[in-house]
N, C-alpha and C positions, 0 to 999 in steps of 0.2 A: 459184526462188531458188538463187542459187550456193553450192556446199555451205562455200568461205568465208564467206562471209554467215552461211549458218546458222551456223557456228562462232563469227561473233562473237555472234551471238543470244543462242545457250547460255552460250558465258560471262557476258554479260552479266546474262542471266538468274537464271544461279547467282550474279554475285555481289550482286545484290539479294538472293536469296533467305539467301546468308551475312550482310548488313548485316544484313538486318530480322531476320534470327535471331539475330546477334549484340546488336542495339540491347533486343532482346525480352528478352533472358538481359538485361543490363544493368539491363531495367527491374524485372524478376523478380526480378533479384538485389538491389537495393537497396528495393524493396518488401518484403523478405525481412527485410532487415537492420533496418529504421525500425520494423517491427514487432517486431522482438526487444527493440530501444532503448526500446518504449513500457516493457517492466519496469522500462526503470531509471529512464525519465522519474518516472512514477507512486511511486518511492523516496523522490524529492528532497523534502525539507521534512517529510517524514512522520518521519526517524529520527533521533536525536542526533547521530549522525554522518553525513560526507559519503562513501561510498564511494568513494574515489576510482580504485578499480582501472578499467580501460577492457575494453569485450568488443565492440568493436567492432573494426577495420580501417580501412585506407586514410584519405578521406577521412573519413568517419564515425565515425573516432576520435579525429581535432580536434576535429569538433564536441561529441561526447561530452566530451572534457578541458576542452574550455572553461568547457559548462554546468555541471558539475562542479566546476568551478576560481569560479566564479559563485557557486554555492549556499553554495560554502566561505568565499569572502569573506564572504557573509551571516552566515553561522555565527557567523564569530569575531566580527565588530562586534559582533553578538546579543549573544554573549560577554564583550564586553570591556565593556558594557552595562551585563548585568544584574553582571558583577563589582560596578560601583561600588556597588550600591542592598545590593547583599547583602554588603557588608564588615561587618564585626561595629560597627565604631566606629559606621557607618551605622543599621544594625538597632537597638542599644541607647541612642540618644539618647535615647529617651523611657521611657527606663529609673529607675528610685531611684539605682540605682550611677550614672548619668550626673549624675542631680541633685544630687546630694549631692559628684560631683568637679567639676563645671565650673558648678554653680550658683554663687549667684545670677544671673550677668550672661550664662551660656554662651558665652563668647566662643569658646571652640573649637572650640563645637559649631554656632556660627553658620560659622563658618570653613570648615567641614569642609564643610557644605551648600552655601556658594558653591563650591566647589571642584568639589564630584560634578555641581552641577548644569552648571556652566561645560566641565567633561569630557562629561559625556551630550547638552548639547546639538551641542558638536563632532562627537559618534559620530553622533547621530540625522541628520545635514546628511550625513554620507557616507553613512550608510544609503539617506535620498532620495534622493541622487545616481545610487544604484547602479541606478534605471529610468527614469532621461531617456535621451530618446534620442541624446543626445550620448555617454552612458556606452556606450548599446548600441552607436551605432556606430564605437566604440575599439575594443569588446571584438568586432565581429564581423570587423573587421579585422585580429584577431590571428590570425585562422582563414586559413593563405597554402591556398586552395581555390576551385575555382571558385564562383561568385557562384549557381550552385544550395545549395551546403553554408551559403553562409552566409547566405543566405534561409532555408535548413533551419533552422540555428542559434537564428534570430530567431522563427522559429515555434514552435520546443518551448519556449523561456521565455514567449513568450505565450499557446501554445494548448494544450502538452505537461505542462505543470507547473504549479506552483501559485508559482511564482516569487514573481509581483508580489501575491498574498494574503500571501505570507511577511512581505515588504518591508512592508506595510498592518498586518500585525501587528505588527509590532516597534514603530511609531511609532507605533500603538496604543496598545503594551505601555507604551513610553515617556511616555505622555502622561498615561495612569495614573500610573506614579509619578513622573512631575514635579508634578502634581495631589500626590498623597499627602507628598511633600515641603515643599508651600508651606501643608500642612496643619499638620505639624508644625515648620514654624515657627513657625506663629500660636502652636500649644503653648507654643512655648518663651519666643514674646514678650509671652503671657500670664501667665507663670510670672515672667518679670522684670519685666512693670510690678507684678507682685502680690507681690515677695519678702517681703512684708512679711507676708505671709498664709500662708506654710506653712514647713516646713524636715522635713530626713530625720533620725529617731532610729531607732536597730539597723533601718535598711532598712527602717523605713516612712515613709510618704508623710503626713505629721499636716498639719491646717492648723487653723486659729482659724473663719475665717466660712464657713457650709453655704451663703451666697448664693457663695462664690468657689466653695465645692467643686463644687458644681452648673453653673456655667456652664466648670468645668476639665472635670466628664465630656463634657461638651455636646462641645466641643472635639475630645476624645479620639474619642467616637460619631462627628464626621467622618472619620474615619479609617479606612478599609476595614484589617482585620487589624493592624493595631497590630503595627508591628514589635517583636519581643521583647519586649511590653510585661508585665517580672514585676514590675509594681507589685504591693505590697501594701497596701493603703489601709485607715486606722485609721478 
């Protein structure tokens, strides 16, 4: 062999041996990196808050801000959620102090239940939205990275995290007290076709017939936890 020959050999040589060394560290290096990310995969949904700080790099730190920027959407909807069921006006409907201000007829207090419910059903519709796959692939598109980051992306909110249990909880959560709300309506529209059977003196709860008191507890027993319920019953 002519010793030019051999010389392009050797370079040649060397430079596979730099590619596959280079491609090697690459794959080492972001192997490296996906495993540091499982910490923070393994965070999301377990804490009140969203950490949004990033400890990643490069590519890997879009996709970290995105899922992140995900979990936090969820958050707040969560949020903005259970706000309505735990407003005070909400919690004490089924209250003596409720009865005794917006009884007989409760008109305000039926008012107020279409309102929350007409609100939480809006939330719960974007909460589902947030794991079609239409939503994911907005949101994986917001990742400007090559289409390996955003396959990565797509696989830590289905395989990394507890994403889509979040999302199943909440609408869970929701469905519970939409249930507990259409309980205490019955409450309340039991209360008004019977005004004729009880009234509030110094904040207690008196009624005339023990067949109405009885099917008013019955009522109340459906009701998981009774929001703020400080009756005091004569």
């Amino acid at each position: 062999m002519r010793k030019s020959s051999k010389i392009i050999v050797t370079i040649v040589i060397a430079l596979i041996v730099v590619l596959v060394g280079g491609f090697g560290y690459i794959i080492v290096r972001d192997l490296k990196i996906e495993e540091q990310l499982k910490s923070e995969w393994e965070k999301l949904g377990y804490e009140e808050t969203v950490d949004m700080n990033i400890y990643s790099s490069g590519d890997y730190a879009k996709v970290e801000r995105q899922v992140k920027k995900d979990f936090q959407t969820l958050y707040e909807k969560t949020d903005d959620l259970l706000a309505l069921f735990e407003d005070d006006r909400y919690t004490q409907l089924l209250t003596n102090q409720n009865y005794q201000k917006d009884g007989p007829n409760f008109e305000n207090s039926f008012i107020l239940l279409e309102d929350i419910g007409t609100k939480a059903s809006t939330i719960i519709k974007e909460v589902e939205a947030l794991k079609t796959d239409d939503y994911l692939e907005q949101q994986k598109n917001k990742i400007k990275a090559d289409e390996y980051y955003q396959d990565y992306y797509l696989d830590v909110l289905r395989n990394e995290t507890i994403y889509f249990e979040c999302i199943d909880d909440v609408i869970s959560s929701y469905q519970e007290l939409s249930s507990t709300s259409q309980q205490m309506i019955q409450v309340l529209l039991f209360l008004r076709e019977h005004q004729d059977q009880w009234y509030i003196e110094n904040n207690v709860f008196t009624y005339y017939d023990e067949d109405f008191y009885e099917q008013y507890l019955l009522l109340l027993d459906d009701i998981p936890e009774e929001p703020d319920q400080n009756n005091s019953i004569l």
